[in-house]
N, C-alpha and C positions, 0 to 999 in steps of 0.2 A: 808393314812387313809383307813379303810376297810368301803367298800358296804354297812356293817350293820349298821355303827356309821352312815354315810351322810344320809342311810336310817330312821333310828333313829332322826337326830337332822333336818331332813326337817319334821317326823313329831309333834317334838317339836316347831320347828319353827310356826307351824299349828299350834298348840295349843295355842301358844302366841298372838291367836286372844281373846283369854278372857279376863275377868279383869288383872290378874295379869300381862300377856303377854306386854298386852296395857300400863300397869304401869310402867313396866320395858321397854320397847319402849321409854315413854315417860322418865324416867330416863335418857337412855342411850343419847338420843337427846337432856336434855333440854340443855347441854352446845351450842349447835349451837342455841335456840331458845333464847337463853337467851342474843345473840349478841343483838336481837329484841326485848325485853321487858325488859333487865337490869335489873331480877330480884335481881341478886347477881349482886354486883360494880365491874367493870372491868375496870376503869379507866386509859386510859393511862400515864393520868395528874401522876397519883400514882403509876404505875407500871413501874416507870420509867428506875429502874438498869436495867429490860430485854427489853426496847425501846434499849437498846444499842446493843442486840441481834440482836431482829424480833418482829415484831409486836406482842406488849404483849398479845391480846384482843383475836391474832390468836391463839400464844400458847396456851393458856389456852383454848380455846375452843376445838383443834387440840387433845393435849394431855387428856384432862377429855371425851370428845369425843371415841378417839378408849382407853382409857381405860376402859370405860363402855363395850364397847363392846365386849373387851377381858375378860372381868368378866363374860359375859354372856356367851360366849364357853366355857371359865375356869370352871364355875361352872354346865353347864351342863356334861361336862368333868369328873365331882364327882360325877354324879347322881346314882350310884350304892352304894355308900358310904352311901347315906341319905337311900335307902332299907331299910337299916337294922337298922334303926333309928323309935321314933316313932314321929307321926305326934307333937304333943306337943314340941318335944327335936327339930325339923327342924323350928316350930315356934317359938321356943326361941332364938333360933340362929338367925334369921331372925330377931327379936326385936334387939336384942343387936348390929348383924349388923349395924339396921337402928340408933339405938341410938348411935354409934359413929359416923356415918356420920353426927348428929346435932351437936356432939360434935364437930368434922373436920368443922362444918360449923361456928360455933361460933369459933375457932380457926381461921378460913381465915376472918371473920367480926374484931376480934381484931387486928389479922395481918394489915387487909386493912385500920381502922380506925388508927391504928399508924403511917403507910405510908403517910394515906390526911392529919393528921397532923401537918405536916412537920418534915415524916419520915428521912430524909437525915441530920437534925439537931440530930433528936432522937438515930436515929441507927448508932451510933455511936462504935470505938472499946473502948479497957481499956484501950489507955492514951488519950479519948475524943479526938481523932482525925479517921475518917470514912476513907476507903477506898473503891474502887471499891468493892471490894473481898466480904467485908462485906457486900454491895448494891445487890450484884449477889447470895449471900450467900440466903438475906433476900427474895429475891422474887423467890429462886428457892424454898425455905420454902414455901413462897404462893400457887407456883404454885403445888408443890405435894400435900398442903392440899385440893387447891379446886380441883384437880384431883383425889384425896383419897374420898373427898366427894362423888363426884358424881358414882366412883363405888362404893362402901360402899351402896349407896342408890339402884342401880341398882344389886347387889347379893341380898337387902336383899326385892326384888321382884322378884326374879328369883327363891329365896327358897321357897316364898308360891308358885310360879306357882310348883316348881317342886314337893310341897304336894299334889296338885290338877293331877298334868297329871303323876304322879308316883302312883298315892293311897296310898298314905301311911296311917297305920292304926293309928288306936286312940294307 
């Protein structure tokens, strides 16, 4: 990496003391915070194909964890891209971002709610007989949605920071 980028994104980093910064902070962390307040269910009772793994709770946290945070260098990574955009077009991007990470989040709510269930009955193949394959299939589907959530959420507060500490115009 050249001089100007590290110089550039430490003083990006700086800037991530404002709102947006703090939001996208707080994005990119809430999967470890979330071990402690359980806002989203992480059940191991129900994540049980990847208890066959590794600890389901750690996964999930490990992966939505540094995938936030490779969203956060990925998308400062574009920030020449957004120039030449106007302020409006990087906050609609930003909206829609965030609106499919609700979407990814009601998608891991329906996934998790069919698992407690008694997903293992449910998810089932097409001659109603389950196997592993399909158990590892179903919760690796969980785990990229809740790890798509949480970058999803964390770009689409990296875009308004990058409105504010780019100036981009009206």
């Amino acid at each position: 990496m050249s001089d100007g980028f590290l110089d550039e994104f430490g003083s990006f980093v700086e800037f991530l003391g404002n709102l947006w910064g703090i939001l996208a902070g707080v994005s990119a962390l809430f999967p470890l915070s979330n071990l402690l307040f359980e806002v989203i269910p992480t059940d191991p009772e129900v994540l049980w194909a990847l208890a066959y793994l590794v600890d389901p709770e750690g996964l999930l946290t490990t992966v939505a964890t540094v995938g936030s945070l490779f969203v956060i260098l990925w998308t400062f990574g574009q920030r020449y891209r957004f120039e030449d955009w106007r302020r409006r077009r990087v906050q609609r991007r930003a909206w829609l971002t965030f609106g499919s990470a609700v979407v990814l989040l009601v998608a891991y709510l329906v996934l998790y709610a069919i698992a407690a269930g008694g997903g293992e009955e449910v998810i089932v193949g097409p001659t109603g007989e389950s196997s592993d394959l399909v158990f590892v299939l179903y919760q690796l589907a969980m785990l990229l949605v809740y790890a798509g959530l949480f970058a999803l959420t964390t770009r689409s507060f990296v875009l308004l920071g990058l409105v504010e500490y780019l100036d981009i115009p009206e």
